[in-house]
N, C-alpha and C positions, 0 to 999 in steps of 0.2 A: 322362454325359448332362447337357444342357443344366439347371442348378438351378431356371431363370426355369420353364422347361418342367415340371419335375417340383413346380413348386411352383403350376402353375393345373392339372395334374390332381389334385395334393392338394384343391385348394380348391373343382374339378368335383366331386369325389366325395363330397364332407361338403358341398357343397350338396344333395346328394340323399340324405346319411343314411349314405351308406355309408362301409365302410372301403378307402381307397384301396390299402390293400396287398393286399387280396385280387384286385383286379383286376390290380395287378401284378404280381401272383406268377402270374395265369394267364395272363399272359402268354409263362412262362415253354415252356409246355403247347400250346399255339394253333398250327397248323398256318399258314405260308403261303397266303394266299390265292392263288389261280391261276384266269386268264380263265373255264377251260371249267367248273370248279365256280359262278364268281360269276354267271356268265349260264346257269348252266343249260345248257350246248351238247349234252350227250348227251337230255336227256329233249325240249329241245326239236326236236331233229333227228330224235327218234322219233314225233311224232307226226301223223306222214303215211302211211295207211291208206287206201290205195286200194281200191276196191269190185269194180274190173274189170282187166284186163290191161292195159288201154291206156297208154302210157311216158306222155302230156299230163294225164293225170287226176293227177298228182301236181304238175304246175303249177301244176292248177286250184286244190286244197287249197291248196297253198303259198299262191300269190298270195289266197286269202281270210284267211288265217292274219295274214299279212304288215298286210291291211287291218284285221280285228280288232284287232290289237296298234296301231296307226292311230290307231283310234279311242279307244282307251285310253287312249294320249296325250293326246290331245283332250278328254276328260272328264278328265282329271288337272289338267288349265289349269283348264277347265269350273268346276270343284269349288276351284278358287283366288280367282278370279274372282266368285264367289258367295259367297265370305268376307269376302271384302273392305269394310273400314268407314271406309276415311279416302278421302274423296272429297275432300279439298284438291289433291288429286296427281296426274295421269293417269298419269304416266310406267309405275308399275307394270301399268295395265290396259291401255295400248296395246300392250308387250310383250307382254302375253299373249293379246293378239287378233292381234296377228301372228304368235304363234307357233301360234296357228288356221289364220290361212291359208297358213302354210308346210307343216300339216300337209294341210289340204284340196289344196295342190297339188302334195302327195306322192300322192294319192287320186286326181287326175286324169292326172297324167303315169302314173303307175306302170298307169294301165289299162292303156297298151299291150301289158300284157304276154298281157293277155284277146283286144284285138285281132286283136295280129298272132302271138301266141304259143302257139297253139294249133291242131290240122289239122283246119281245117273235118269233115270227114266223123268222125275220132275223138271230137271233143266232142262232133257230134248223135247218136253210141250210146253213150258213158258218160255223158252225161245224163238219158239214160233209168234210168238203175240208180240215178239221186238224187232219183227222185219219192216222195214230194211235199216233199221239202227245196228249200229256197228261199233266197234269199240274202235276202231280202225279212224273214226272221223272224231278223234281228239286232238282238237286244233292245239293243244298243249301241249302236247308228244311234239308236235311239229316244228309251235314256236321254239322248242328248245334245240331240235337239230339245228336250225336255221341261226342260233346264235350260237352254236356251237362249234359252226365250220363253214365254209364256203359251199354257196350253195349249189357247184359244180360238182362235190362230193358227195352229193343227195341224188348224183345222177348215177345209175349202174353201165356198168360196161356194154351193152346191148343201147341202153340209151343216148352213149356217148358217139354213139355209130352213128344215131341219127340228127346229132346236132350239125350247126355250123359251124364255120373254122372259129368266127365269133358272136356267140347264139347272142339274142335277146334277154331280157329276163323272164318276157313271153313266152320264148322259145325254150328255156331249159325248164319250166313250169309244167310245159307239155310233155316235155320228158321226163322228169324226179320220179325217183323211184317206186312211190308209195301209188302213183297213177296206175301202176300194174294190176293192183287190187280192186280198179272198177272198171276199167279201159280196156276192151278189145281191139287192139290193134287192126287185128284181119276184119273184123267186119265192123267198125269202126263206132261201134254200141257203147255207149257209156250208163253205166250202171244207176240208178235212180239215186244209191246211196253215196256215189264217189259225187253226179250232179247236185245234190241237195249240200254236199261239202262244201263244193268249189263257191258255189252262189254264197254261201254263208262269209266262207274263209279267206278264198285266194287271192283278193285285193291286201287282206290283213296280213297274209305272208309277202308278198310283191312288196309291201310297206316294210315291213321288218327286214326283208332281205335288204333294199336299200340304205335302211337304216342304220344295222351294222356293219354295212360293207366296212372292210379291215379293220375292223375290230370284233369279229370274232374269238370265240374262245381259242381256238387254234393260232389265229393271226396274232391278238394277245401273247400267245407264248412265243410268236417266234420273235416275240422283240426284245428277250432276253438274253443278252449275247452270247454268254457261254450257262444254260441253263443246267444246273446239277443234274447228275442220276436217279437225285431221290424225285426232282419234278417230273422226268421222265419218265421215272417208274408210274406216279401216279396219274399221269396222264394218260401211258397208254391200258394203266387198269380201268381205268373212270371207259375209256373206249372198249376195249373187249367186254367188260360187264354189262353196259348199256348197249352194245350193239352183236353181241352174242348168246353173253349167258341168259340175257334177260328174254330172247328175243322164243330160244328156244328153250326155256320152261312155260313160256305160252304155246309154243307148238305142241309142248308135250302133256296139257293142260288139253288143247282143241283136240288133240289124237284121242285123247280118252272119251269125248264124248260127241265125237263126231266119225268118229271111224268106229265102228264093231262088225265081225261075221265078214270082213271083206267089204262092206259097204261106205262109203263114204258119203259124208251131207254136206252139203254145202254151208255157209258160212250164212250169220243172219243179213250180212249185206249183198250176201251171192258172189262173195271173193273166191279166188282159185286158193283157198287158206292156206294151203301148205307151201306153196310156189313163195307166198306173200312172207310169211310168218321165216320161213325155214332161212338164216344168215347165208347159206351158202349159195343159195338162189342170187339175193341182191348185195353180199358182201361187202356191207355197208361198214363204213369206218369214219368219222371224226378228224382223225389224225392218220391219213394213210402212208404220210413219207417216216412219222415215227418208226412204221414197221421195216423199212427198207426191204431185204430180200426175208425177212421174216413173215407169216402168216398171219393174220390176226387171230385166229384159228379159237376153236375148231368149229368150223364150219360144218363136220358130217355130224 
């Protein structure tokens, strides 16, 4: 063996205390790694559990499985991104805002698979067998606005009506936008599936909101003093792709199998879907002063 080599893991291992021979001698011992242990391939391929007979309901699983793990990616940048304390240098936060939006445009193409990948009549009876589960109640979707922006900006213009001059974090929780999808205001019913969330989630987002108070992703960038056009640029795409494109190829995903003949169904959590899903409804944005008198568009 190479001496150079065996002389900086001596010097790896008594930086941290330890005795290097023992990690060499267990070396001796140590199994080959192999793909389908390091990735997990058996337990991940077992955990597709269909509820009903139908061959497409294991698409469906899949292909939300596929997006979770999406997302995860995405808060792993996220959580980089919000570390981050040498603002002399963009190079490392531009990379990781395009590695945002390569992932949000894994999120928009890969819908097709919801589109066109599924036989109308089969999806609208094993979707019945998933009330009141929701795709809506992905506390991962959430965690990542929530480091992504302030979380005043998660409130829509109807909601900001009914805050105070300086709400609570209690207070703007009850108003955030995504409550519209279980919460009747007028008769003040909340929905079984937006209730089974909160009980699960809301203390874990009230935590996280705390925790990156000003150092969100937004906040992050505004502490680069004069930050270039290329940042710019990619920040406010990472924003319109994630809070437009993406929003409304799932509307137009729900439209195809929720609306036919003039009829519309409800949502499997009994959301007002379109109100919910449709950008122009809650013209949600990340980064709203990047737009100034610009649109984030297109909203219709």
């Amino acid at each position: 063996m190479n001496n150079e080599l065996l002389k900086q893991l001596e010097d790896k291992f008594k930086a941290l205390g330890e005795n290097p021979d023992n990690y060499l001698k267990g070396l001796l011992y140590s199994k080959p790694v192999n793909y389908w242990d390091y990735i997990e391939v058996d337990t991940l391929l077992s955990l597709q559990k269909p509820k009903t007979h139908f061959e497409d309901e294991t698409v469906f699983i899949v292909y939300h499985q596929i997006t979770e793990l999406t997302l995860k990616l995405m808060i792993h940048e996220i959580k980089q991104l919000i570390k981050i304390k040498d603002f002399d240098s963009e190079r490392v936060f531009i990379e990781k805002i395009r590695r945002l939006i390569r992932y949000t445009d894994m999120l928009i193409t890969s819908f097709e698979v919801m589109t066109e990948g599924l036989d109308y009549e089969d999806y609208n009876k094993f979707r019945m067998s998933l009330t009141p589960a929701s795709g809506f109640q992905s506390a991962q979707f959430r965690y990542l606005e929530l480091m992504s922006t302030p979380v005043l900006n998660l409130v829509n213009e109807e909601g900001h009506k009914r805050l105070s001059d300086e709400p609570s974090v209690d207070e703007v929780f009850e108003n955030i936008y995504w409550r519209d999808a279980g919460y009747n205001r007028e008769s003040g019913k909340t929905s079984h599936t937006l209730m089974a969330f909160e009980k699960k989630y809301l203390q874990s987002f009230k935590d996280l909101t705390a925790k990156v108070k000003g150092n969100t992703l937004w906040e992050q960038f505004q502490k680069f003093e004069s930050p270039s056009d290329n940042l710019i640029f990619r920040m406010k795409d990472f924003d319109h792709q994630y809070n437009v494109k993406w929003p409304k190829i799932h509307l137009k995903t729900a439209s195809k199998y929720l609306e036919k003949k003039g009829e519309t169904k409800e949502g499997t959590g009994s959301s007002p879907w379109k109100k919910y899903l449709h950008p122009k409804h809650q013209q949600r944005s990340f980064f709203p002063e990047l737009w100034k008198d610009l649109e984030i568009l297109d909203w219709v």
